[in-house]
C-alpha positions as CSV (number, residue, x, y, z in Angstrom):
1,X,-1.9,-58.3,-6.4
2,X,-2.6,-59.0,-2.5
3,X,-0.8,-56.3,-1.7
4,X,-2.0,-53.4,-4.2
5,X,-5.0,-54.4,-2.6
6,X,-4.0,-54.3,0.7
7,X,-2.5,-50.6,0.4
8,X,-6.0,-49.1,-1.8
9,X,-7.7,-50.5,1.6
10,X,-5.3,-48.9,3.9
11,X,-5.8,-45.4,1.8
12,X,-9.8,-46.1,2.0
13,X,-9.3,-46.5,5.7
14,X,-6.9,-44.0,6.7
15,X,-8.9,-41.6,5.1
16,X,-11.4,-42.3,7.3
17,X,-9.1,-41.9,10.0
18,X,-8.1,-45.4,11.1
19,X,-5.0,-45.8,13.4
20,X,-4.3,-48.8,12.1
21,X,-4.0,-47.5,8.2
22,X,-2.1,-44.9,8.9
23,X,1.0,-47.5,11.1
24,X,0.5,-50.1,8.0
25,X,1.4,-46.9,5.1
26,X,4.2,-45.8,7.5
27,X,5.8,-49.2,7.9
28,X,5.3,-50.2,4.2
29,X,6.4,-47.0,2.5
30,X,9.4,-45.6,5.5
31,X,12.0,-47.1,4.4
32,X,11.4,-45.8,0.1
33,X,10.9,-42.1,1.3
34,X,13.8,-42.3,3.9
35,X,16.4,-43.6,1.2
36,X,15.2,-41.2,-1.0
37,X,15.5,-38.1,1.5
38,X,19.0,-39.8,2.5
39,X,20.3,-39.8,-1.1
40,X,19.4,-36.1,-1.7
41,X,20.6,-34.8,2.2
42,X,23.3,-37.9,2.6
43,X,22.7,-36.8,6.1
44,X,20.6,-39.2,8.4
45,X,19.0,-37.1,11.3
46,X,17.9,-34.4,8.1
47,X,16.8,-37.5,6.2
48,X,14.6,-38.5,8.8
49,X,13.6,-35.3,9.9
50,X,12.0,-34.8,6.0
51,X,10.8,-38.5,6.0
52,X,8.5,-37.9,9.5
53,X,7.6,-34.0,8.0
54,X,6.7,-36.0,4.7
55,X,4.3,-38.8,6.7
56,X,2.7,-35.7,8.7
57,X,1.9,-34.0,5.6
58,X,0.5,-36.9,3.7
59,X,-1.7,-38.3,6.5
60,X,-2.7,-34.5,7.2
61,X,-3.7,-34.4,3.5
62,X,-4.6,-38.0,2.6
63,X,-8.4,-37.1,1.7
64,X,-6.6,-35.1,-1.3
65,X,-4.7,-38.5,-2.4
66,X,-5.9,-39.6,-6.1
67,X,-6.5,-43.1,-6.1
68,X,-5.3,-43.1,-10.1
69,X,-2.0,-42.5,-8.9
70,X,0.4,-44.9,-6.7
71,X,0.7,-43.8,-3.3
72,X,4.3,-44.4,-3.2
73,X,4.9,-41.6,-6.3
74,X,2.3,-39.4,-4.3
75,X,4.3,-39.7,-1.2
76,X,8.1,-38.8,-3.1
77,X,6.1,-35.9,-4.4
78,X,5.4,-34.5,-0.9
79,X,8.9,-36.0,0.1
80,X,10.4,-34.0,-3.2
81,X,8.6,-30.6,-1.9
82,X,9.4,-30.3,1.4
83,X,13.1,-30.8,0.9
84,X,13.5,-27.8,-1.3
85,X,11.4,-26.2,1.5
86,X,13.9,-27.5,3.4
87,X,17.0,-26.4,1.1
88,X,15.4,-23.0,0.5
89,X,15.4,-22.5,4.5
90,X,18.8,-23.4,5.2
91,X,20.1,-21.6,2.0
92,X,18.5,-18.2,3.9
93,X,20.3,-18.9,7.0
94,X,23.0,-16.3,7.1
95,X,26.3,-17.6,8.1
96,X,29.2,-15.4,9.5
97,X,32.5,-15.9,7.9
98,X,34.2,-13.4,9.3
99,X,37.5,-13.4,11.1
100,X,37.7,-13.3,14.6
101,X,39.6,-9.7,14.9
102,X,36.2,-8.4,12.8
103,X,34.6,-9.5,16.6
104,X,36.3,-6.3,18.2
105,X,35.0,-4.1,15.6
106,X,32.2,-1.4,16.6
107,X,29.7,0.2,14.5
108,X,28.9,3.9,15.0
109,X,25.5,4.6,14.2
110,X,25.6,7.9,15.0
111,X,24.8,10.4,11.9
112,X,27.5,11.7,10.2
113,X,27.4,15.8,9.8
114,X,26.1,15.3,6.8
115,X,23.8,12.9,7.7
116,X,22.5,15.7,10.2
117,X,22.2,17.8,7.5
118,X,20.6,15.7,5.3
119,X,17.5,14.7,8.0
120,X,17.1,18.5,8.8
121,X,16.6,19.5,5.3
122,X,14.4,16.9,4.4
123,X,12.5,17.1,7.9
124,X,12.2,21.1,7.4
125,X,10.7,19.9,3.5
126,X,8.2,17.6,5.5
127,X,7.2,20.2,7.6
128,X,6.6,22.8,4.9
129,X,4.4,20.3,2.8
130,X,2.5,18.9,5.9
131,X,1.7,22.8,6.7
132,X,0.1,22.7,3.1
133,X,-2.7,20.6,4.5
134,X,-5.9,21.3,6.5
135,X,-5.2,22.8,10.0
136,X,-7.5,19.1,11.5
137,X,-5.1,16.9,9.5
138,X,-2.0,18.8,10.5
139,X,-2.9,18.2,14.1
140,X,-3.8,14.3,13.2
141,X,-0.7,13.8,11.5
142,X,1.7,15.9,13.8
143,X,-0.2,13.5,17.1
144,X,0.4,10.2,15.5
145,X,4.4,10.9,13.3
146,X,6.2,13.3,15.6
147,X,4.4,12.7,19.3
148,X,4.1,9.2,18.3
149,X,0.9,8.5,19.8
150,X,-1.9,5.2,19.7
151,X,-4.8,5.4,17.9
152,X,-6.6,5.1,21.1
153,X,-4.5,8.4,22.7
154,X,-5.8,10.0,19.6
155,X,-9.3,9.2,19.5
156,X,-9.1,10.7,23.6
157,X,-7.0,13.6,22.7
158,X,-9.1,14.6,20.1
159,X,-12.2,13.5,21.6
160,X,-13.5,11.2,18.3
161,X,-14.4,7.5,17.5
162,X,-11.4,5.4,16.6
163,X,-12.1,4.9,13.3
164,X,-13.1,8.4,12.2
165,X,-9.1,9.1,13.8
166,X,-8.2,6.2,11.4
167,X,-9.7,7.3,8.6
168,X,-8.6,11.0,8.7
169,X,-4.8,10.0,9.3
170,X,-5.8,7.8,6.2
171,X,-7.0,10.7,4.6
172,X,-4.3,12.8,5.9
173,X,-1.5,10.8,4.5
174,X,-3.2,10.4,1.4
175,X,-3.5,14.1,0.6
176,X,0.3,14.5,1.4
177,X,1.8,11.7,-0.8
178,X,-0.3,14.2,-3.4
179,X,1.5,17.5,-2.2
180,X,4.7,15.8,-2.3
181,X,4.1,14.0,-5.5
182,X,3.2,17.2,-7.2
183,X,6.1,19.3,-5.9
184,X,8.6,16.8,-7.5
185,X,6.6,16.8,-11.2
């Protein structure tokens, strides 16, 4: 019983931010979250990698702990999460398999004819449906798509505020996504 009391006043004063609280939760509770995190990695440095991440969270977050519920099942919990973070993270990691003759091989990312012909029709059908909008939003959309300019080199060019130039290339590209829209219904 000395020593449920003992942790509930270690809780009470790490969450007022006593140094001395937060060692005695570390030392007491290590060794459980550690062989946990070692029995679901089987792999000590990641083990104690989650175990530290787990004891940064839950001092971080310690004014959230529920005194209703043990600490040490509160701590697992965290423990628990931020493996599968974990998992999840390395599952992402793309890994090459490929042989080592696959090295020499070059991608051409050049356009193929077709390709060509394929960006000039549907570049020539952009052009025809941006001409179907107001000359001012022709101009706004033809400065910041096809010249590629800021918004700043914009608002100068055209000799307006910033945000009206945002708000008319909103504008503009609104009204377009209708044009387009209503060609292909």
């Amino acid at each position: 019983m000395k020593e449920k009391e003992a942790i509930t006043a270690a809780i009470q004063n790490a969450k007022k931010g006593e140094e001395a609280a937060y060692t005695l939760l570390l030392n007491t509770y290590w060794k459980d979250v550690y062989r946990y995190q070692y029995s679901k990695t089987t792999d000590e440095n990641e083990a104690e990698d989650i175990t530290i991440k787990t004891f940064a969270k839950a001092f971080d977050k310690i004014a959230t702990f529920n005194d209703d519920y043990k600490f040490k099942t509160w701590l697992i919990s965290i423990s628990k999460n931020i493996y599968i973070d974990h998992f999840r993270k390395r599952k992402t990691e793309t890994i090459s398999l490929s042989k080592e003759k696959d090295a020499y091989k070059i991608k051409d990312d050049d356009p193929t004819p077709v390709d060509k012909l394929i960006i000039e029709q549907n570049l020539a059908q952009l052009l025809a449906f941006i001409k179907q909008l107001k000359p001012h939003y022709q101009e706004i959309i033809h400065l910041r798509f096809f010249k590629e300019m800021s918004y700043k080199e914009i608002s100068e060019q055209l000799n307006e505020p910033m945000n009206n130039v945002k708000v008319k290339l909103l504008r503009a590209k609104k009204l377009l996504a209708e044009i387009i829209k209503n060609s292909n219904s």
